[in-house]
N, C-alpha and C positions, 0 to 999 in steps of 0.2 A: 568550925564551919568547913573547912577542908576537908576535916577526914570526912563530913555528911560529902559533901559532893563527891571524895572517890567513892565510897560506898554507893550511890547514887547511879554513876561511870560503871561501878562494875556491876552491880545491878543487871542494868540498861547493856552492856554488851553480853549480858548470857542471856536474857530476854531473845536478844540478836539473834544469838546462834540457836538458842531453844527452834526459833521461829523459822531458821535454814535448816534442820532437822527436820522439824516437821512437814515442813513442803517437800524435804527428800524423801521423804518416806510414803507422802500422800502420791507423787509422781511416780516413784521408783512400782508401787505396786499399780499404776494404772497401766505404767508400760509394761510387767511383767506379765500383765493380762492379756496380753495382744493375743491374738490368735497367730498358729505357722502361717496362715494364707494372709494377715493381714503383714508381717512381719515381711516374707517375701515380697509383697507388692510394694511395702516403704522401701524394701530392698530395688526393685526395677525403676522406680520411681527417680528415687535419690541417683543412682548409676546413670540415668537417662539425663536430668536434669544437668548433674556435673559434668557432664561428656561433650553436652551443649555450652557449656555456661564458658562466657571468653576467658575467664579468670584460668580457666582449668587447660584450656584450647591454647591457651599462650605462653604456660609455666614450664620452665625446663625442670623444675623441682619443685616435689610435693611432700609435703609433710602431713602424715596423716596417721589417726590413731585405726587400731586396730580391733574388731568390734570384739565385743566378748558378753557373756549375758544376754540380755534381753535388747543391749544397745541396737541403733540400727545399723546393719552388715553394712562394711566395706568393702572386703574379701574379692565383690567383684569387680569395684575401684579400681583398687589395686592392682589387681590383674592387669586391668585394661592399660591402669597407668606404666606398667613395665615393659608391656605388647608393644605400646605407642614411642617407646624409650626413652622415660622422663627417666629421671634421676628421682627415686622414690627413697624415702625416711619415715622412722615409723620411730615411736616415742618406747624409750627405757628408762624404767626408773633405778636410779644409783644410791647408793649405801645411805650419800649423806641427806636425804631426803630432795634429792632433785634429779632434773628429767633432760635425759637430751633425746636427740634423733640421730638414730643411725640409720646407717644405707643396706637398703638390701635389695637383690638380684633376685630373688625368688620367693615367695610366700613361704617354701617349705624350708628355709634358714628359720622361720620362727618357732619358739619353742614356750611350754609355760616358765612364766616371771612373777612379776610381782602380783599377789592377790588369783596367780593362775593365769594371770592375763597373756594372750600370747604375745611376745619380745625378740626382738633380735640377740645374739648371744652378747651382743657389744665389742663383737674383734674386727668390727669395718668402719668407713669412712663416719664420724660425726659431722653433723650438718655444722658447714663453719660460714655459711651467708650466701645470699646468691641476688642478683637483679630479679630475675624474673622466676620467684617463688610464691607458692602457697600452701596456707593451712588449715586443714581440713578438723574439727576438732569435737571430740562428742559435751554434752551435756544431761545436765539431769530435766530443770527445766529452764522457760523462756519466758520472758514475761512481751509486753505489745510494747515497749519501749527497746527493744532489742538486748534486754539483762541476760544473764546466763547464771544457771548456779549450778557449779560442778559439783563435784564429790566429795568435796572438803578438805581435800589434801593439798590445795593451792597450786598445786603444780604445772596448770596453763598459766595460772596467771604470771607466779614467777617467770615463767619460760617469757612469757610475750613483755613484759615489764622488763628483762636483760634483753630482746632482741622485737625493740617499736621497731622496727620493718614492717613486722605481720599486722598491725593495728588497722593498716590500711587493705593486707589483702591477706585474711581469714575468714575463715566463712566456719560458722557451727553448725551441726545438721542434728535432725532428728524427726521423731515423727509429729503430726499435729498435735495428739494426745498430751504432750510435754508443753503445750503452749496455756499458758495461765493467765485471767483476765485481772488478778492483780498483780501491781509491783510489787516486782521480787526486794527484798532486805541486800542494798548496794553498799558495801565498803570502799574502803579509797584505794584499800589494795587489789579488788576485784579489775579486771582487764576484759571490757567490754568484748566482742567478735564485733569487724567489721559488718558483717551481714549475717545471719540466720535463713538456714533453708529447710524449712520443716514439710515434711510428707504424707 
């Protein structure tokens, strides 16, 4: 009777993940689809919105990924965010399969990294905590209950599971197209975004 219920267990968790496959890959090619002009506008859009938004207007430090693919740009976030003189951090991933934030002073310190993604080289400040921070963070999709499903690598969610700070001020972005009228497939290790701002 045990061994039927692991068999069962494990069954039922590749079912799981069969099922976060296939929504990434249903998602991944709606958004690869975007048009430059519609891609741009989620670009103006999102920049506008976070510029406004008090979370962003209040944080002496921001943590944020840096877009690549088809993701929605940050590029000119960031910008803005180092004009205004936050203390900006952008995500690297490390040997042992995990992710920190390093500090950077200029867009052009980044370089291709992991997967080609662009990265900081990793020889400045690591984000070690701050009062008044935030995090900016991409995803694949979103469901209407505020789920997020990344890329499968865990690597937000470890990050915010060693540092509930951000539970309360993170924000996920993306465009509308990434928003799904069913619940997404929720694990215990999943780490919800305080808020979603999709474009």
């Amino acid at each position: 009777m045990g061994m039927e219920n692991r068999d069962e267990k494990a069954v039922s968790a590749e079912n799981f993940q069969m099922e976060k496959k296939c929504i990434r890959r249903e998602m991944l090619a709606i958004r690869d689809a975007l048009t430059e002009e519609e891609r741009r506008r989620g670009c103006c859009l999102v920049t506008e919105r976070l510029l406004g938004h008090q979370w962003f207007y209040r944080c002496e430090s921001l943590l944020c990924y840096v877009s690549y693919g088809s993701e929605l740009r940050t590029q000119e976030l960031l910008y803005e965010a180092l004009r205004l003189g936050k203390a900006v951090y952008v995500p690297k991933v490390l040997a042992d399969r995990r992710m920190d934030f390093f500090r950077i002073y200029s867009l052009e310190e980044l370089e291709p990294g992991f997967h080609g993604i662009p990265e900081p080289s990793g020889g400045s400040e690591i984000f070690g905590g701050a009062d008044r921070a935030l995090m900016l963070m991409p995803g694949v999709a979103y469901d209407l209950y505020g789920n997020r499903l990344g890329y499968g690598g865990g690597y937000y969610d470890r990050y915010l599971a060693a540092h509930p700070q951000f539970r309360t001020c993170s924000i996920a972005i993306g465009y509308n197209c990434q928003r799904t009228r069913r619940q997404l497939p929720v694990e215990d290790t999943d780490c919800r975004p305080y808020q979603v701002i999709l474009v």
